[in-house]
N, C-alpha and C positions, 0 to 999 in steps of 0.2 A: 331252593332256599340256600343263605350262604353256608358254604359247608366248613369252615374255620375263621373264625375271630380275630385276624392278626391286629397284635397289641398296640402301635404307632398310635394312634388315639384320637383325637381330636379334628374331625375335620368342618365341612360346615354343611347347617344344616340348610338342604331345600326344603322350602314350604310345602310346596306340590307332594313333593313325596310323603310328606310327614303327614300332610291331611290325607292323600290315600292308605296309608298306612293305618292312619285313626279309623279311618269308615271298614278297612279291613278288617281290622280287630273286633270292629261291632258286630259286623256280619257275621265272622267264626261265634261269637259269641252269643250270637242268635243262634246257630245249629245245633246248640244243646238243650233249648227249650224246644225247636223244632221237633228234637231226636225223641223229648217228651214224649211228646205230641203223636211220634211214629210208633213208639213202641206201645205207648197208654191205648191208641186205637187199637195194637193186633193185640193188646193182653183183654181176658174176659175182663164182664162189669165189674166183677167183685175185686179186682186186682189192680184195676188203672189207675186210683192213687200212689198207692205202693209203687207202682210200675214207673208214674212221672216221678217221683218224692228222690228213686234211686237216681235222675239225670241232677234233680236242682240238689240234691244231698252234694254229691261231686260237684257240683258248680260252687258248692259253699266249702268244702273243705281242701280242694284240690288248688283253689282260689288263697287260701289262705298260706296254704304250705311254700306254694310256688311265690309268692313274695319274701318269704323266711330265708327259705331255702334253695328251691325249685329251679331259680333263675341262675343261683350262684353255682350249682350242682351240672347244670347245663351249660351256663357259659361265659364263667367268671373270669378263666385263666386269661381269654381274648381281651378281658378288659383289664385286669388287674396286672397279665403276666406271670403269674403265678402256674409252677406246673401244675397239669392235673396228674390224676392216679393212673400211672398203666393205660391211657389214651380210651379208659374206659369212665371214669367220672371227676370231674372237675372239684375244687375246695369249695363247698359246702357254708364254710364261713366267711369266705372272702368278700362276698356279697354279702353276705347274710341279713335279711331284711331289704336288702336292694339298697341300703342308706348310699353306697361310694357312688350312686349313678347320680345322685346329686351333690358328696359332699367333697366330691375330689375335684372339679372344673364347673360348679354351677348346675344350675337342673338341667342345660342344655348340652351335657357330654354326648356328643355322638360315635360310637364303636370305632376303632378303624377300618373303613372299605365302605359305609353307609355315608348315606346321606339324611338319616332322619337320629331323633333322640334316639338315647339307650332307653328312657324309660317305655318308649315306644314301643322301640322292639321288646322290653319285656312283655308289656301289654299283651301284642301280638302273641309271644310265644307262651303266656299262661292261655288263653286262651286253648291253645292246640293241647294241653295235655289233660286239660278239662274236661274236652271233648273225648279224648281217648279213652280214659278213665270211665265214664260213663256210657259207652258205646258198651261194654264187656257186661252189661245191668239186662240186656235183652236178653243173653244166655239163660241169666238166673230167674225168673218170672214167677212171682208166683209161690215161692216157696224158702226163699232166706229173710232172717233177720236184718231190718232198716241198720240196727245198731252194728252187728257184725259188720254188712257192709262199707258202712262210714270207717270205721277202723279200719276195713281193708281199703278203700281208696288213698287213707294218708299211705298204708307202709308199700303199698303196691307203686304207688308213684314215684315215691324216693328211692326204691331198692331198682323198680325196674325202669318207668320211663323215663325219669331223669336222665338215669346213665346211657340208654338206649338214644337218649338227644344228643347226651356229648359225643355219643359216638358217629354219630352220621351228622349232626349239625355243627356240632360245637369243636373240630379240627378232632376228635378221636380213632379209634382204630375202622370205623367203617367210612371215615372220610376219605377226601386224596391225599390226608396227612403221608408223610414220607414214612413214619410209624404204622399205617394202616395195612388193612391185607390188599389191598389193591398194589400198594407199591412192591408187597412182598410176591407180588403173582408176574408182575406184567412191568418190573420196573419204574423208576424215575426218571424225570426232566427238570429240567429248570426251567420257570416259567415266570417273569416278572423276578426276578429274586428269589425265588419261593424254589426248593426242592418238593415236586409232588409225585403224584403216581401217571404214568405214561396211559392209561386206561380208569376214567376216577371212576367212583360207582354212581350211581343217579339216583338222587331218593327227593325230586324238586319239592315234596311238600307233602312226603310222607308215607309211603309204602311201606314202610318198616318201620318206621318210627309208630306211626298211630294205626295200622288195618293189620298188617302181622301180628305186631303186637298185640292190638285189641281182642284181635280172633284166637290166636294161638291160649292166649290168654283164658277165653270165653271157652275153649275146649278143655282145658286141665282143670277148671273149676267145677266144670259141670261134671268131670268123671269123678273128682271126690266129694264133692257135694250131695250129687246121686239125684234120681230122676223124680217129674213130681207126682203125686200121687194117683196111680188112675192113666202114666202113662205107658200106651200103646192101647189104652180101652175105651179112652175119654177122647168126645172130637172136641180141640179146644180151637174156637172160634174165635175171630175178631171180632169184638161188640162195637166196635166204632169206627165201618170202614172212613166216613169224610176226615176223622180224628185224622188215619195215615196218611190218606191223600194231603190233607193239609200240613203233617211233618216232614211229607215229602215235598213239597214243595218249598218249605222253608228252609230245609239244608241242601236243597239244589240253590235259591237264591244265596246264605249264608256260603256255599262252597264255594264263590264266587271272589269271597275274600277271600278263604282256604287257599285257593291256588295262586290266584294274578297273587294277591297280597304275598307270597311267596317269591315274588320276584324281590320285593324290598324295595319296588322304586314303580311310582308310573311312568315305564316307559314302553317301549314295541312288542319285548316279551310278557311283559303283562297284556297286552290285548290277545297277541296269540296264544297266549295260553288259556285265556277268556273259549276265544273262538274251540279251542282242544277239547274247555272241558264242556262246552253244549255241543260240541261236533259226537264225544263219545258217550254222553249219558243218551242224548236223542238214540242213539244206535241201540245203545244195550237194552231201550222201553221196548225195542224191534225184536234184540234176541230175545228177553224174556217173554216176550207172548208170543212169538213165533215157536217156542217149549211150548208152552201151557196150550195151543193151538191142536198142536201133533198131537200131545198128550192128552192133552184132557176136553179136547174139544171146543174150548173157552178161552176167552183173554180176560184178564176178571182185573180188576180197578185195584185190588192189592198188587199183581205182577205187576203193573204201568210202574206203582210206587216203588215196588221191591228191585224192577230194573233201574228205575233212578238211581238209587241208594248204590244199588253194583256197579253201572258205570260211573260214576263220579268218585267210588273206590278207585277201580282201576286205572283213570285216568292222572289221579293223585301223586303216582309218581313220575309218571309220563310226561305229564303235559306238558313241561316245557324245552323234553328231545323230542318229541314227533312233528308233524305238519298234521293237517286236518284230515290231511286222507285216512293216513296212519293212525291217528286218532278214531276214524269211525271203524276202523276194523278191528281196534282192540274193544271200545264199547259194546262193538255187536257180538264177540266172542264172550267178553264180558259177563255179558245179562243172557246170552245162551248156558254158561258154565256155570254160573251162578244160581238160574233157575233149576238146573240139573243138580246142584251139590245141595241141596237144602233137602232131599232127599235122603242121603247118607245115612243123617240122624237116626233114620227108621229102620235101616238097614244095619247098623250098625249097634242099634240100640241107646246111645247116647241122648240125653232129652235138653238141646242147645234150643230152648222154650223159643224164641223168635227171632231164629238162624242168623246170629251174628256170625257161626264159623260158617254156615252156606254163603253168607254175601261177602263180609269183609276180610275173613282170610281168605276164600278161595278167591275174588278179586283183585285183593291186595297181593296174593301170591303172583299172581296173572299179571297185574301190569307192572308190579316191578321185575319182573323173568322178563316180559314184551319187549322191555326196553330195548333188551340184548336182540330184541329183531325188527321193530320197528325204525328203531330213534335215525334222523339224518345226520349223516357226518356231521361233528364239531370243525373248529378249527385245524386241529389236529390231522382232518379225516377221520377219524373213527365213528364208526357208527352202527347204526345194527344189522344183524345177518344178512337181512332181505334189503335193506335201504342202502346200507353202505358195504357190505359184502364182509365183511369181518368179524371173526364168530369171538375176538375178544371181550367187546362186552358183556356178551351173553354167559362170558363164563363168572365177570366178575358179580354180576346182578343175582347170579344163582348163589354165587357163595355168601354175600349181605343178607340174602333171603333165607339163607338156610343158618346162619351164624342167627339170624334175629329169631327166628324158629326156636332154635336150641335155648338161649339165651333168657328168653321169656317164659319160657316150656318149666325150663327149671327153679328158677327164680318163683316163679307163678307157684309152682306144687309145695316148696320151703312156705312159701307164708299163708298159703291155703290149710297147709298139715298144722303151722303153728296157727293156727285162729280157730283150730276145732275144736278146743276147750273150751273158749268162747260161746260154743254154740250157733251154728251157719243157718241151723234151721226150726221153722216154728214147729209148731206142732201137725197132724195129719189132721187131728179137729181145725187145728186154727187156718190150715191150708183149704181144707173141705169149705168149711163157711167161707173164706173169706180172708185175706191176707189184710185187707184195708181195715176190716172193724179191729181186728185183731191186733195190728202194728200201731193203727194211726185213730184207732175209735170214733171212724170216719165210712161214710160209703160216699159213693160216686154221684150216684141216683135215689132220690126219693119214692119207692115206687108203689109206697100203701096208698 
């Protein structure tokens, strides 16, 4: 995805590109009702309202903010020219509402460096933090208040993913901005006009921005939240394996604009990154039942799904430095590491209800580090350890990973501590019956 905004402005639009761009956005847009769909199957009967309500809740409020504010907070300055703050988040108001994308040049202003509308690319980019937001809903299962939550997706989005956009998207300090830590590691060049970093970091479509974050995130919650009741005594079951089966396959289709649509235009790297990201989900359906095989004797129709979901993480920020080789060997590492950390939970004691930190941060950590060994030479030459023999990548990839770690970690625990006056969770009666009668005075199933 483009990783800075420059202000020049006005170019013209292609068609081609802009209807790929529209289909894109549907598609991402679909993966959150898929994600319903994924998590509502692994959550028991009594919980898979509750369970869907927290994807379309964030679909309604996440929706709303990112047109206010969301868009301008991520990546106004590229349109307006306005600084942003410290290369960490952009003005807020400059956008605000998104009105300048149609009142400063017609409804047709296109960014400078694009080929499609700005309102487009907003599309696109509410879409992504939608989905992010709501990926962090499978940790909590079960046992937090619908109302708590919705409060937490507005302040969680504007405090953290926003700025976490401008930072790796929107020209800020995890870009190739000349201000980034990339240029502070490994130096600058000038490229086009532009001072950037001699080594940029690579996040095509979101290893940091949406799975670090969602995961890192889904872990610091679930520690002050606290576990639900009954766990490590209670076997909680999926009551609706075709439910997952069919989530998963709906945000393997929807991921499809997730990545190509990342490119910002139909052209060669959108197809190859097309081919990247069924080269490494197919592999990681390989590593995770190839676990469960050793382990537990079985390949069972959850792993199939739950390796989907890991490789189409890790290939997310991948896909469009690797070739396909590259690509199946991070998949198959993938959905091996992935089936193995969803484990931890128990070991560690932690109750992440339907291992958002087993799949999408340890995924998400996985292939955005990969890069630094996978990816083929750039232009530049540089490339990763093993493809292009040069271990600078690898060093920059670790420090965006480990900065978005930090970053989210803390931020997450500040507005998790301030919401617990609010009340995070129902009751141990209202969790025993039944999270749905109890939240939404609703059940799933009729079954007198």
């Amino acid at each position: 995805m483009v990783s800075a905004l420059p202000q020049d402005a006005f170019g013209t639009i292609d068609t081609g590109d802009t209807a790929f761009m529209i289909v894109s956005a549907a598609l991402v847009l679909l993966m959150t009702p898929g994600l319903a769909f994924f998590y509502g199957g692994l959550a028991r009967g009594k919980s898979v309202l509750n369970m869907m309500m927290m994807s379309f809740g964030s679909l309604a409020t996440v929706s709303v903010v990112y047109i206010l504010w969301g868009f301008s907070m991520s990546f106004s300055d590229g349109i307006t020219g306005d600084d942003d703050i410290a290369g960490i988040f952009a003005n807020p108001f400059s956008l605000f509402g998104s009105g300048q994308l149609g009142d400063t040049a017609g409804d047709d202003v296109v960014t400078g460096g694009l080929t499609i509308p700005s309102f487009v690319f907003m599309g696109f980019q509410l879409t992504f933090a939608v989905i992010t937001v709501a990926l962090i809903s499978g940790a909590l299962a079960e046992r937090v208040k619908f109302s708590t939550w919705l409060v937490f997706t507005i302040i969680w989005s504007t405090i953290v993913y926003f700025p976490l956009a401008h930072m790796v998207w929107g020209g800020g300090i995890m870009s190739k901005s000349e201000n980034g830590f990339a240029s502070w590691i490994f130096g600058t060049e000038e490229v086009d006009g532009e001072m950037v970093a001699k080594v940029p970091p690579i996040d095509f479509a979101g290893g940091t921005v949406v799975h670090i974050n969602a995961g890192i995130a889904a872990l610091v919650l679930v520690l002050i939240i606290g576990k639900r009741v009954g766990f490590g005594r209670t076997a909680y079951r999926p009551h609706n394996i075709p439910f997952v089966m069919l989530g998963a396959a709906l945000l393997w289709f929807g991921w499809f604009g997730f990545n190509a649509g990342s490119e910002l235009a139909a052209d060669m790297t959108a197809g190859k990154v097309w081919v990247n990201t069924t080269a490494a989900t197919a592999a990681a359906i390989i590593g995770w039942l190839a676990v469960e095989v050793v382990r537990d004797k079985h390949a069972t129709s959850v792993g199939a799904a739950s390796g989907i979901v890991a490789g189409l993480v890790a290939i997310t920020p991948a896909c469009g430095a690797l070739n396909p080789v590259g690509s199946l060997i991070l998949g198959l590492f993938a959905g091996a590491l992935a089936a193995l950390a969803i484990g931890l939970k128990n070991k560690f004691g932690y109750d992440d209800s339907l291992d958002v930190v087993g799949v999408h941060l340890v995924a998400g950590l996985w292939g955005t580090i990969a890069i630094g060994l996978f990816a083929v030479p750039n232009e530049a030459g540089i490339g990763g350890l093993f493809w292009g023999g040069d271990y600078k990548q690898l060093v920059v990839q670790i420090v965006i990973a480990l900065f978005a770690l930090a970053f989210t970690a803390v931020l997450t625990a500040i507005i998790a501590l301030a919401l617990k006056p609010l009340g995070w969770r129902v009751t141990d009666e209202e969790e025993k019956s039944g999270i749905d009668e109890a939240e939404h005075a609703e059940t799933a199933y009729e079954l007198a």
